[in-house]
N, C-alpha and C positions, 0 to 999 in steps of 0.2 A: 413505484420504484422497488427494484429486486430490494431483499434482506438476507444478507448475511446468515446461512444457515442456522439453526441453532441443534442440528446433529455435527455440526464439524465443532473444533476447541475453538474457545471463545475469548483462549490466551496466547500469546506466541511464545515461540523459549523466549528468556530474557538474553541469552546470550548472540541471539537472534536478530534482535531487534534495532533498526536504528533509524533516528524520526529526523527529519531536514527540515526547517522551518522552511518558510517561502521566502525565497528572493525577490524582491520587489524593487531592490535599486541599482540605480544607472551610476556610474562612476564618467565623471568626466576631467581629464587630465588638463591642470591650468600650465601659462607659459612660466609660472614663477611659482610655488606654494603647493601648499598638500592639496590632492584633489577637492573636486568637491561633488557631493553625491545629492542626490534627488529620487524621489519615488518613483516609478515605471507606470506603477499601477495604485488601487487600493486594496487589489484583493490578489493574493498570488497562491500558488499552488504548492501546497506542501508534501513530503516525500515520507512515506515510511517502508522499511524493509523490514519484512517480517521470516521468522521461520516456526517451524512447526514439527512434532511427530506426528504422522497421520498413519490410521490401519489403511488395510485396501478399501473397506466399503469406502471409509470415507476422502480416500483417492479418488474413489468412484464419484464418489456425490460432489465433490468439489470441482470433479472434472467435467462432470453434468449441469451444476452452477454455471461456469464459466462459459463452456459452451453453448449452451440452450439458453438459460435465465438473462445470461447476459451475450447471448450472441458474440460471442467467441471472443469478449472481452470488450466489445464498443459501448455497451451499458454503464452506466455509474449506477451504485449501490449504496445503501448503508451496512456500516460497519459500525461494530465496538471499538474504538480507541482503546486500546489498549493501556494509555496512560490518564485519558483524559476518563475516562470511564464511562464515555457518553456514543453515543451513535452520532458521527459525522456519514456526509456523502463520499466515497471514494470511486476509484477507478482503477482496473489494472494499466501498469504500466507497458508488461508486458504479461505472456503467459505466464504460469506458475511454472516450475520446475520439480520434478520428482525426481529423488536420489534414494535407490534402496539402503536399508539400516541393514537388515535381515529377511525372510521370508517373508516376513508378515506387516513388517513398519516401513515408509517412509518418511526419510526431511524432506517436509517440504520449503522450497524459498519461493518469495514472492514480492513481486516492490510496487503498491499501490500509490497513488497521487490521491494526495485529500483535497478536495475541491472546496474553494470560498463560500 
């Protein structure tokens, strides 16, 4: 399994960031009373949105991860958890997103799916 570069940052902004547990339950509407909910699954897919300041190289290398390492994103990966401090498996959700800062920096955003 790909690994998460360890030339690209290893931290996202904080300001950045935002982690979605996994949804895992079904809601079922009764004819009298509050619903009543039940598990879907045991294992559900959780979300995090990340951003980042990245130079060009590592625009470069990250756009080279993505496409090559991971075949233009159908690969899962480990990644540092950012909160959890450990390497889980992820995946992109979609491509990453480059927005110039200046000459020399991008944000980049990115919304990965943490797999069970």
């Amino acid at each position: 399994m790909p690994i998460w570069p360890e030339t690209l940052p290893q931290s996202p902004l904080s300001d950045g960031m935002i982690e979605t547990p996994a949804d895992v339950l079904v809601r079922t509407g009764m004819d009298a009373g509050p619903a009543k909910f039940r598990p879907r699954t045991s294992a559900g897919v959780a979300r995090l949105a990340l951003s980042y300041i990245m130079s060009r190289a590592e625009v470069e290398r990250l756009s080279d991860f993505f496409n090559d390492e991971l075949m233009w994103g159908a690969l899962s990966f480990s990644f540092p958890h950012p909160r959890l401090e450990e390497p889980v498996d992820c995946r992109f959700k979609q491509p990453p997103v480059y927005a110039p800062v200046n000459g020399d920096f991008f944000k980049v955003t990115m919304e990965l799916e943490v797999l069970p």
